[in-house]
C-alpha positions as CSV (number, residue, x, y, z in Angstrom):
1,X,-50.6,-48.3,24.5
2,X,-49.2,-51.9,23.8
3,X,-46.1,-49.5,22.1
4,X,-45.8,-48.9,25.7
5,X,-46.3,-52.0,27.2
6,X,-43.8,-53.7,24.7
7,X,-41.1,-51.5,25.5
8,X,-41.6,-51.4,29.3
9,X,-41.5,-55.0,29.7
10,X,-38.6,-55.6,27.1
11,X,-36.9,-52.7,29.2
12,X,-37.3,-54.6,32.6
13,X,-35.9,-57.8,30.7
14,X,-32.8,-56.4,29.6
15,X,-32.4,-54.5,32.5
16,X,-33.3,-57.7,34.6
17,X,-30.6,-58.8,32.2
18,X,-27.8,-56.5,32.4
19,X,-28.1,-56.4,36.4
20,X,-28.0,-60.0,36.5
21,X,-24.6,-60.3,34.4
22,X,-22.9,-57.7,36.5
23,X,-23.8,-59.7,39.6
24,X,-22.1,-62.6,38.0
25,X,-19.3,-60.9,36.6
26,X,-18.6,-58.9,39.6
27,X,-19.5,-62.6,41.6
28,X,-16.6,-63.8,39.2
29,X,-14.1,-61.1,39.7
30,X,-14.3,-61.3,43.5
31,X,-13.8,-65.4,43.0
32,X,-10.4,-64.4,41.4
33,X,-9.2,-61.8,43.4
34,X,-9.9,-64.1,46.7
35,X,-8.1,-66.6,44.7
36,X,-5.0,-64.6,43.7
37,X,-4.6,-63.2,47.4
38,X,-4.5,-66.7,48.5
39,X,-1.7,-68.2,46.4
40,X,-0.1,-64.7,47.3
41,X,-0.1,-65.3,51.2
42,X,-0.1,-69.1,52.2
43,X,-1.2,-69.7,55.3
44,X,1.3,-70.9,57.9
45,X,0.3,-73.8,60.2
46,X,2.3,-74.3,63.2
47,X,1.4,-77.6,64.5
48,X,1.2,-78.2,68.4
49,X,3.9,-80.9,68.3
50,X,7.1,-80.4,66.1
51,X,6.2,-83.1,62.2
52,X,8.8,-85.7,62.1
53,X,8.9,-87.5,58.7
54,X,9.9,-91.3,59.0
55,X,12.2,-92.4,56.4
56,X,10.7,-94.7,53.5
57,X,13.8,-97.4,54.1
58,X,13.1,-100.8,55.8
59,X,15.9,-102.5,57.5
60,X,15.6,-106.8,57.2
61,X,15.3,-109.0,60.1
62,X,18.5,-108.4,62.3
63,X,18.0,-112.6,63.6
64,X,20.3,-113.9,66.1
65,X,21.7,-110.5,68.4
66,X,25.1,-110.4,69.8
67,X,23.7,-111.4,73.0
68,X,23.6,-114.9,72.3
69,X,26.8,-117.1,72.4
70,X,25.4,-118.6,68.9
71,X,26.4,-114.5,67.7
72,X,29.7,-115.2,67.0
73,X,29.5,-118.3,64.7
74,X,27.4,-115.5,63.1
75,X,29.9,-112.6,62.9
76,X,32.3,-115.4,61.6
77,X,30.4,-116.5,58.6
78,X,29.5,-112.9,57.9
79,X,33.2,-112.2,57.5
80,X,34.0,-115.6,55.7
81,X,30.6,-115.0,53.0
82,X,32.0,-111.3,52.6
83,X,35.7,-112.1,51.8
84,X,34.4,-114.5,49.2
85,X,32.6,-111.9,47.5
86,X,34.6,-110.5,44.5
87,X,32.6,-108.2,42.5
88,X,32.8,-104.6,44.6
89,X,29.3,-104.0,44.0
90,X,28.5,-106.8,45.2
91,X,30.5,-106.7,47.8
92,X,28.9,-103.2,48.6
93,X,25.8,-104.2,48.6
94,X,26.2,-106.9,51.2
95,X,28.1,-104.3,53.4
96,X,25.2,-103.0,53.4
97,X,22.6,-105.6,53.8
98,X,25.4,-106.5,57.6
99,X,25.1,-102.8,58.3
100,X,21.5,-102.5,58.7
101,X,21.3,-106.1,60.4
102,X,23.7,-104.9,63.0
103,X,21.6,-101.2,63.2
104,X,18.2,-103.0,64.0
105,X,20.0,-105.7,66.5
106,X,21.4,-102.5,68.0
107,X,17.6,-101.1,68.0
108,X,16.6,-104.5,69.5
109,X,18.9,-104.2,72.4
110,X,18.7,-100.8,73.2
111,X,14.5,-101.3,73.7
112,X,15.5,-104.3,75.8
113,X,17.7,-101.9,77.9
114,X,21.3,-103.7,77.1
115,X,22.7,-100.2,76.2
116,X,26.4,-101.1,75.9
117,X,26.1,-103.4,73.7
118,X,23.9,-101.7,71.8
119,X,25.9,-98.8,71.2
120,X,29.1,-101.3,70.2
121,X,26.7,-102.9,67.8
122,X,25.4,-99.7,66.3
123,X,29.2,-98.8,65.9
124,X,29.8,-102.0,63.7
125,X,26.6,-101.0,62.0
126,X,27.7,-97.9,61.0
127,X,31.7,-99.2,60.0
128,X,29.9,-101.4,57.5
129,X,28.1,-98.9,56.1
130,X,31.0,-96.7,56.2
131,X,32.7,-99.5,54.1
132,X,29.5,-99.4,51.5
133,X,29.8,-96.2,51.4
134,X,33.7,-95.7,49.9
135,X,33.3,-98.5,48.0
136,X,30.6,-97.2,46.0
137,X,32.5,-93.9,45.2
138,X,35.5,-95.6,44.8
139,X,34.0,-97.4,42.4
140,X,32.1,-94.3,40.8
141,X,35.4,-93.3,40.5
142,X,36.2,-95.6,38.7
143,X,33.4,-94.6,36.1
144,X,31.3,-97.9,36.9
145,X,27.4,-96.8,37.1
146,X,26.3,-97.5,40.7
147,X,23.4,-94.5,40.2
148,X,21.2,-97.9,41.7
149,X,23.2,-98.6,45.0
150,X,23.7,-94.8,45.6
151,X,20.0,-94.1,45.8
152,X,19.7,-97.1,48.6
153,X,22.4,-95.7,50.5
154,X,21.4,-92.4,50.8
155,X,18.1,-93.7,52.2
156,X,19.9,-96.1,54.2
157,X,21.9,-93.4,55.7
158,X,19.1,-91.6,56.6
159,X,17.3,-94.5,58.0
160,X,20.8,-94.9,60.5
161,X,20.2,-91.4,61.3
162,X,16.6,-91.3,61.6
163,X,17.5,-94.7,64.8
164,X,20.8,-93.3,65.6
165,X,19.3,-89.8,66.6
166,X,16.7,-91.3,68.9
167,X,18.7,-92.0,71.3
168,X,21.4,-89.7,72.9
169,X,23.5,-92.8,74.1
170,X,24.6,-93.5,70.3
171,X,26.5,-90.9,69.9
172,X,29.7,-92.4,68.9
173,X,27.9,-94.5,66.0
174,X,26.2,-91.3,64.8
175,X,29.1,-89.4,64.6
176,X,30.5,-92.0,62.2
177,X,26.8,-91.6,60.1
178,X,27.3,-87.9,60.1
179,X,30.6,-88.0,57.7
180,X,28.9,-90.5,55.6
181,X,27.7,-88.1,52.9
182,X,27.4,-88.2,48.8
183,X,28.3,-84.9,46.6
């Protein structure tokens, strides 16, 4: 009789056994199969309002706008500090620095409602940049490495864009920023 006994309990413990690894297999299977299927099919979310991603690029203090009569002693020693400039990647970059002064003064006017002068001033903006711009491939051309000021100006394009596109009323200074482009 304890033959008996032995058996049947060592029978229930492997067969406790056995069912309880299946369950956990099968468990484990079903795991990876839920898994697989959802890698397969992503799930699409379509969010109420339409994701607009700001671009990482922060334009300096625009200081004095063209509004004040001090502006054009301004503009004049912006051209005078740029025609002493010699070195074109130097010179590039500080094309740069006046175009996005002149992009956030336009910003400035525009949210204080002097709209022509805004778009004028986003115009100027985007000349400058325009002037960055070919003188950095002219000078990659030239087989000078200017992989540094390329990067900034792709995000400074964008940033133009990104201010330019918010309002329908610069539409002549984002047509310029549209042709600005690297390959």
């Amino acid at each position: 009789m304890e033959t008996r006994t032995y058996l049947k309990q060592a029978w229930g413990s492997v067969r406790n056994a056995i069912i309880g690894c299946s369950a956990a297999v099968l468990f484990g299977i079903a795991v990876l199969l839920m898994s697989i299927y959802s890698v397969a099919t992503p799930q699409v979310v379509h969010p109420a309002e339409p994701v607009t991603v700001k671009v990482e690029y922060y334009l300096p203090y625009p200081g004095i706008l063209p509004d004040s009569p001090l502006y054009k002693v301004k503009a004049a020693r912006d051209r005078v500090m740029l025609w002493l400039v010699l070195d074109g990647e130097k010179k590039a970059k500080r094309e740069l620095l006046y175009a996005d002064k002149r992009i956030g003064a336009a910003a400035a006017l525009a949210d204080g409602g002097q709209m022509e002068l805004a778009v004028s001033t986003a115009t100027k903006a985007e000349k400058y940049l325009e002037l960055a711009v070919n003188r950095v491939r002219k000078l990659s051309g030239a087989g000078k490495d200017v992989k540094s000021i390329k990067m900034v100006l792709v995000k400074a394009i964008a940033k133009h864009r990104e201010i330019l596109e918010g309002r329908p009323e610069f539409g002549p200074a984002l047509q310029i920023n549209k042709t600005l482009t690297f390959e």
